[in-house]
Structure formats: structure tokens, C-alpha cells
C-alpha positions, -999 to +999 in steps of 0.1 A: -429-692+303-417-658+295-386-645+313-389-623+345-388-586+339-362-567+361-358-534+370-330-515+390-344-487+414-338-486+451-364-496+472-385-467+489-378-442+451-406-425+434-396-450+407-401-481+429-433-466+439-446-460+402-439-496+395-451-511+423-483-492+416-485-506+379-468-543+384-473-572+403-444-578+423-421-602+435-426-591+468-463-592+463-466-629+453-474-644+486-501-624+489-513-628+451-514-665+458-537-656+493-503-673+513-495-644+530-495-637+568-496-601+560-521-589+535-555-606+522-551-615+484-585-592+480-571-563+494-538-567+474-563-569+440-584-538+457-550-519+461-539-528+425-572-520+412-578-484+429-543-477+435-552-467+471-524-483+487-527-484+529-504-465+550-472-483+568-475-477+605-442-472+625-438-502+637-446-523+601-421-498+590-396-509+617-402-542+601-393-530+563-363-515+579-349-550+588-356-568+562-345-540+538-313-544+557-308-586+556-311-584+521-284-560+515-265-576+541-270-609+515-269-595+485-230-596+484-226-634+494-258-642+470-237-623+439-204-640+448-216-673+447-236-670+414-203-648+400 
């Protein structure tokens, strides 16, 4: 299996944008593997293929906002544990 490619660009850049527009994901793999609550695996593959990506409505925003948040309230306990 080949190693996981990482990149470091904050969330929301014109970076993160250009890769989330080329690569699958992390964020993405629920929906790749049609588990997710959110988005249909066939409009994921429509949005990868046409790179017409759906706009975020104020309130699915809202949502981003949170979790955006809990992660970098974790991130600091998550990298002290592993050192």
C-alpha cells in the first residue's frame, strides 16, 4: 500500500481549493465509499469529473465552522500524545 500523501495548507486557501479540486481527499472518503450522510458518491465523482463544485449555504457553512474549530481544538492533545 503506498504511503498517504500530505500536504500542509490551511483549510479554506486557494491552495486547499486547487487540491481538493485535483485529489481525492480524506475528507471526501465517506462519500467516495457512498457512506456518507452528506453527499451522494455520484455527485462527488460528477464534482471531481467537471470540477463544478456546489455552493455551501450559510447554514452548511455554520456547520464547517464547528467542525473546523473541534479539530483545532484537538489537534494539540492529538500531537501531544503521539509526541
Amino acid at each position: 500500500m503506498n504511503a498517504p500523501i500530505t500536504h500542509n495548507c490551511a483549510q479554506g486557501s486557494d491552495e486547499w481549493r486547487a487540491l481538493r479540486a485535483k485529489y481525492l481527499t480524506a475528507s471526501e472518503a465517506s462519500a467516495a465509499n457512498g457512506e456518507s450522510q452528506y453527499q451522494k458518491r455520484s455527485d462527488l465523482i460528477k464534482a471531481k469529473a467537471t470540477g463544478i463544485v456546489a455552493d455551501v449555504s450559510d447554514s452548511t457553512q455554520y456547520l464547517f465552522d464547528k467542525g473546523h474549530q473541534a479539530e483545532a481544538a484537538a489537534r494539540p492533545i492529538v500531537e501531544a500524545q503521539l509526541g
